[in-house]
Biotite code that builds the C-alpha atoms (Angstrom):
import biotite.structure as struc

atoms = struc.array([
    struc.Atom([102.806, 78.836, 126.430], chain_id="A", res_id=1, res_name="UNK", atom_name="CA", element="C"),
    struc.Atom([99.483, 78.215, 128.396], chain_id="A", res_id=2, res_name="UNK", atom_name="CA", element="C"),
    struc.Atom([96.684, 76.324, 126.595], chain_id="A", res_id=3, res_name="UNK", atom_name="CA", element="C"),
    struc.Atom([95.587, 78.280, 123.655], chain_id="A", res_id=4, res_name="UNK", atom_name="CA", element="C"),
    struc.Atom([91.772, 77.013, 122.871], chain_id="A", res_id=5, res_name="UNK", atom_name="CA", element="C"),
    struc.Atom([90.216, 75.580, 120.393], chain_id="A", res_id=6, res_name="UNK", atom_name="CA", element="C"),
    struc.Atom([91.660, 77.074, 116.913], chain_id="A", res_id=7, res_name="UNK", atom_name="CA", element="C"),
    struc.Atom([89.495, 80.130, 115.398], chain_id="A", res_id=8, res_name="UNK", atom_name="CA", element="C"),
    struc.Atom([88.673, 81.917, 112.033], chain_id="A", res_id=9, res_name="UNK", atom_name="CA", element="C"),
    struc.Atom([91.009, 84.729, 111.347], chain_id="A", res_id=10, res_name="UNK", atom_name="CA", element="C"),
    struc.Atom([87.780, 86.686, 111.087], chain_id="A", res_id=11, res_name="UNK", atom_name="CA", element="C"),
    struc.Atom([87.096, 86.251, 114.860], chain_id="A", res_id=12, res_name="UNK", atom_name="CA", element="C"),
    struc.Atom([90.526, 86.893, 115.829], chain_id="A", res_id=13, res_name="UNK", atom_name="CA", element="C"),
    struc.Atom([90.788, 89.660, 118.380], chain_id="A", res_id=14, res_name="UNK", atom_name="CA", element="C"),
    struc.Atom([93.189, 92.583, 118.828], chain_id="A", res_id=15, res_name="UNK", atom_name="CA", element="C"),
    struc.Atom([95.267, 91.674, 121.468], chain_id="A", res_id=16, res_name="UNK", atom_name="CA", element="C"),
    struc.Atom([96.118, 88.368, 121.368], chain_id="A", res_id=17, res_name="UNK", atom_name="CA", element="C"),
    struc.Atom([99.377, 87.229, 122.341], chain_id="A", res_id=18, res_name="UNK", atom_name="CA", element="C"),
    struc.Atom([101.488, 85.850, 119.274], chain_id="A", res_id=19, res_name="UNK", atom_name="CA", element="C"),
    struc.Atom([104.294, 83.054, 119.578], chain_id="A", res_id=20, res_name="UNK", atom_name="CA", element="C"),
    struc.Atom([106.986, 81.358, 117.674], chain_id="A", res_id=21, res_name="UNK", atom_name="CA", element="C"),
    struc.Atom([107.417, 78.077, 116.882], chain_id="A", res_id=22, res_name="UNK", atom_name="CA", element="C"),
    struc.Atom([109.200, 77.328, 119.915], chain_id="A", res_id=23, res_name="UNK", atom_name="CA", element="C"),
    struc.Atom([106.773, 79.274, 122.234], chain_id="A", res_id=24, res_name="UNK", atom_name="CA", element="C"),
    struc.Atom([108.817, 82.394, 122.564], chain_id="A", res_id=25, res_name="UNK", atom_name="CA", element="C"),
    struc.Atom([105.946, 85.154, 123.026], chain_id="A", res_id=26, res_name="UNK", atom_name="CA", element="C"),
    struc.Atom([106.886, 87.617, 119.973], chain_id="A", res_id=27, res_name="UNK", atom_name="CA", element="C"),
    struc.Atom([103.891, 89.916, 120.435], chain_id="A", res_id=28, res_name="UNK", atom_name="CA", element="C"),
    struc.Atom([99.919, 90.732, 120.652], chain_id="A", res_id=29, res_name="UNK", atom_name="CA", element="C"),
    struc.Atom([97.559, 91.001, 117.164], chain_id="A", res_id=30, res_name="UNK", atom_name="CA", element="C"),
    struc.Atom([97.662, 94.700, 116.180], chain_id="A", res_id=31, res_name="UNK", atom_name="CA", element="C"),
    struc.Atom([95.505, 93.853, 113.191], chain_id="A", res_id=32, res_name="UNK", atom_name="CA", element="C"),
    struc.Atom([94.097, 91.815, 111.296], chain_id="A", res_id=33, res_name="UNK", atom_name="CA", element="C"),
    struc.Atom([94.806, 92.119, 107.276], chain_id="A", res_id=34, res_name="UNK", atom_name="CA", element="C"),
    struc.Atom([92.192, 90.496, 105.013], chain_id="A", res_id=35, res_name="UNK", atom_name="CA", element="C"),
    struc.Atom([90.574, 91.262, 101.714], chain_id="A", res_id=36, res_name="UNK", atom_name="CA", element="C"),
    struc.Atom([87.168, 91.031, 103.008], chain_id="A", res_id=37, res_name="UNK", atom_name="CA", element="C"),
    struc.Atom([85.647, 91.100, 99.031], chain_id="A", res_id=38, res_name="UNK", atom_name="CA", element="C"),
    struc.Atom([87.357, 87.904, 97.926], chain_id="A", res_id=39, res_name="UNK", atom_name="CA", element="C"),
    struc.Atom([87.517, 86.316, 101.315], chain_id="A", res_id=40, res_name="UNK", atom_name="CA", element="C"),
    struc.Atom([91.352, 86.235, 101.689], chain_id="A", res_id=41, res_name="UNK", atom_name="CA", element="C"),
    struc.Atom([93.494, 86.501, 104.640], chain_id="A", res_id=42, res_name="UNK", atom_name="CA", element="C"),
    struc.Atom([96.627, 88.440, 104.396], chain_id="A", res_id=43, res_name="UNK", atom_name="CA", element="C"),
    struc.Atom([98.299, 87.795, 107.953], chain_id="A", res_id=44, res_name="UNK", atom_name="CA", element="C"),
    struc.Atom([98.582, 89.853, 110.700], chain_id="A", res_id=45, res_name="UNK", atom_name="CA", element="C"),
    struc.Atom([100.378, 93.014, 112.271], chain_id="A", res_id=46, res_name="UNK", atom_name="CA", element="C"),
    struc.Atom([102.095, 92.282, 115.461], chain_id="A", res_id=47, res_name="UNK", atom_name="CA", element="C"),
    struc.Atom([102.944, 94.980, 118.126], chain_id="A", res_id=48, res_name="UNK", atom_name="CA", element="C"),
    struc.Atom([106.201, 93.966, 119.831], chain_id="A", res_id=49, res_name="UNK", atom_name="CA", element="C"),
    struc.Atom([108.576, 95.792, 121.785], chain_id="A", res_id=50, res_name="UNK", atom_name="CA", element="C"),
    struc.Atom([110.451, 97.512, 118.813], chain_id="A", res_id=51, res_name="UNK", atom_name="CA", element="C"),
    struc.Atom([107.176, 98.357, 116.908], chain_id="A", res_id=52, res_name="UNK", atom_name="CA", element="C"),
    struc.Atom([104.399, 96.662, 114.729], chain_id="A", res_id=53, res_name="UNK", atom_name="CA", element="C"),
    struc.Atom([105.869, 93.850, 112.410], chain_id="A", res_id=54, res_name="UNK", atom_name="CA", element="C"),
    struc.Atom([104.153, 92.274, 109.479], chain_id="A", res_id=55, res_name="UNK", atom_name="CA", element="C"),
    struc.Atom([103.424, 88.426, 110.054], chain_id="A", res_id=56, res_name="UNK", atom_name="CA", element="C"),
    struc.Atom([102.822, 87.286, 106.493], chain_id="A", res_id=57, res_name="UNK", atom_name="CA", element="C"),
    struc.Atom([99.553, 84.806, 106.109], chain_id="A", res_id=58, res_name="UNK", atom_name="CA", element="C"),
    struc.Atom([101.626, 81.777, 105.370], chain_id="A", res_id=59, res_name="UNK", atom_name="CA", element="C"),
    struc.Atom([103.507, 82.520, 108.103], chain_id="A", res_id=60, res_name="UNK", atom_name="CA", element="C"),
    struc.Atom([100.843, 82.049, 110.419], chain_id="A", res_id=61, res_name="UNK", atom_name="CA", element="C"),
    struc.Atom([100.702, 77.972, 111.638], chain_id="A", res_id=62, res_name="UNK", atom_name="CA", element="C"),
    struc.Atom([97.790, 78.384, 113.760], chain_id="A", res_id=63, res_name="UNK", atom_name="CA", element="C"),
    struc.Atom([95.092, 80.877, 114.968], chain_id="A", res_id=64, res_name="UNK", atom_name="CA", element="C"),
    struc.Atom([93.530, 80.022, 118.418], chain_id="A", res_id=65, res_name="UNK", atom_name="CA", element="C"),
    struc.Atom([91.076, 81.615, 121.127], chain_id="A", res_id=66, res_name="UNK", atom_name="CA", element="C"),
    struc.Atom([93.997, 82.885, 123.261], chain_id="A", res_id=67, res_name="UNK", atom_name="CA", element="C"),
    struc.Atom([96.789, 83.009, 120.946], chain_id="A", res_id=68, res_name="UNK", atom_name="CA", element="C"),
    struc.Atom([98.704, 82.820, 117.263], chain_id="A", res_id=69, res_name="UNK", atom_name="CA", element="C"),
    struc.Atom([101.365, 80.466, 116.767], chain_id="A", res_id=70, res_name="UNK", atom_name="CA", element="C"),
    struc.Atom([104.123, 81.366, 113.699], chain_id="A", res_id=71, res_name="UNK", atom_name="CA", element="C"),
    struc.Atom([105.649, 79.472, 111.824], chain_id="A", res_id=72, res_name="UNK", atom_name="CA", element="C"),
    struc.Atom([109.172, 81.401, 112.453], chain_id="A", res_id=73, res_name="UNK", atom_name="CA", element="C"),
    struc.Atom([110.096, 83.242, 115.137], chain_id="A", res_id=74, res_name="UNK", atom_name="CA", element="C"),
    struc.Atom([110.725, 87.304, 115.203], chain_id="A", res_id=75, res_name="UNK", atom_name="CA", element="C"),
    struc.Atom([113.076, 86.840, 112.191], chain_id="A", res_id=76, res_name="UNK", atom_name="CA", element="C"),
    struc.Atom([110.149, 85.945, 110.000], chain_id="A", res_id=77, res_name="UNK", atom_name="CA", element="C"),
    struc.Atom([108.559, 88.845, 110.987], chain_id="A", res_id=78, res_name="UNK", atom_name="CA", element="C"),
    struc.Atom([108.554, 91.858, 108.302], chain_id="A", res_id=79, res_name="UNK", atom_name="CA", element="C"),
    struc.Atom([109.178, 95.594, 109.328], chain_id="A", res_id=80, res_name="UNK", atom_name="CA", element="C"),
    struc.Atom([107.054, 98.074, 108.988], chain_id="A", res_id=81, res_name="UNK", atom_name="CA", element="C"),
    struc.Atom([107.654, 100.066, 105.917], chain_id="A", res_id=82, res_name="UNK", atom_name="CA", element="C"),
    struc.Atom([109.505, 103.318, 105.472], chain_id="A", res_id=83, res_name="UNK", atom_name="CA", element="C"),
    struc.Atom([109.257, 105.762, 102.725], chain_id="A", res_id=84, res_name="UNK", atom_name="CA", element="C"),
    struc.Atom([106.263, 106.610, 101.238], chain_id="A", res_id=85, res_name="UNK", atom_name="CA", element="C"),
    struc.Atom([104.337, 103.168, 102.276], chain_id="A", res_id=86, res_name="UNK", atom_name="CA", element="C"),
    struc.Atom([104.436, 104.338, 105.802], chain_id="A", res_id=87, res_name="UNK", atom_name="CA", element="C"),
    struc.Atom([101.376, 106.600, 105.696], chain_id="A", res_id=88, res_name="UNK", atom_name="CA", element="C"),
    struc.Atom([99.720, 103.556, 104.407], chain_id="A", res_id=89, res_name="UNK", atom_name="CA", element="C"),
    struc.Atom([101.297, 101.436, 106.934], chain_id="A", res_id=90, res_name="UNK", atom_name="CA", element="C"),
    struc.Atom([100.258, 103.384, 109.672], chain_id="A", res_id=91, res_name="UNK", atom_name="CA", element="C"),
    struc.Atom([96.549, 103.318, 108.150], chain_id="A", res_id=92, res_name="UNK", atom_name="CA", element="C"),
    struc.Atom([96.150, 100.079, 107.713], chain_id="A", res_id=93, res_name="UNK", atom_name="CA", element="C"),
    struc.Atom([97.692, 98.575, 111.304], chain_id="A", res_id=94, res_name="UNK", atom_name="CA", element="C"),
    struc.Atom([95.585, 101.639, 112.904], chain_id="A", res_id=95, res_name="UNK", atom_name="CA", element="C"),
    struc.Atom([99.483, 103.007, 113.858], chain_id="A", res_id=96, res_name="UNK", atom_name="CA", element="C"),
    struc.Atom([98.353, 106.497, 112.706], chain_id="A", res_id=97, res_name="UNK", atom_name="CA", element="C"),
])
């Protein structure tokens, strides 16, 4: 993992950026950013990785930076996307659609 920058606002954080585990194992790149922009709250972050977009919960995320996210888990802490019903929503929200 090259250096990462200073650490950054979720609300600056930019589609794109690689995502890691705890260990440094590159997991993915943002998707999306989930906040509830009315109250201020971030949610966490979809991650696009190689067998689709994954749901990093906000807890989950240890640190935000100018050229990368570091989890606190690795890709087993990461949620999958919804099936069922919820996908259409899923797919709206992480721009999947």
């Amino acid at each position: 993992m090259d250096d990462l920058g200073h650490q950054i606002s979720y609300l600056v954080l930019r589609r794109g950026c690689p995502v890691y585990g705890p260990d440094g194992e590159k997991l993915g790149t943002v998707a999306r950013v989930m906040h509830v922009p009315a109250k201020d709250v971030f949610d966490g972050i979809v991650v696009q990785t190689g067998s689709g977009p994954r749901f990093a919960d906000g807890p989950d995320v240890r640190a935000i930076h100018e050229r990368g996210v570091i989890l606190e888990h690795g890709a087993e802490g990461l949620a999958p996307a919804p099936a069922g019903p919820l996908r259409r929503v899923w797919n709206l929200l992480s721009g999947n659609y």
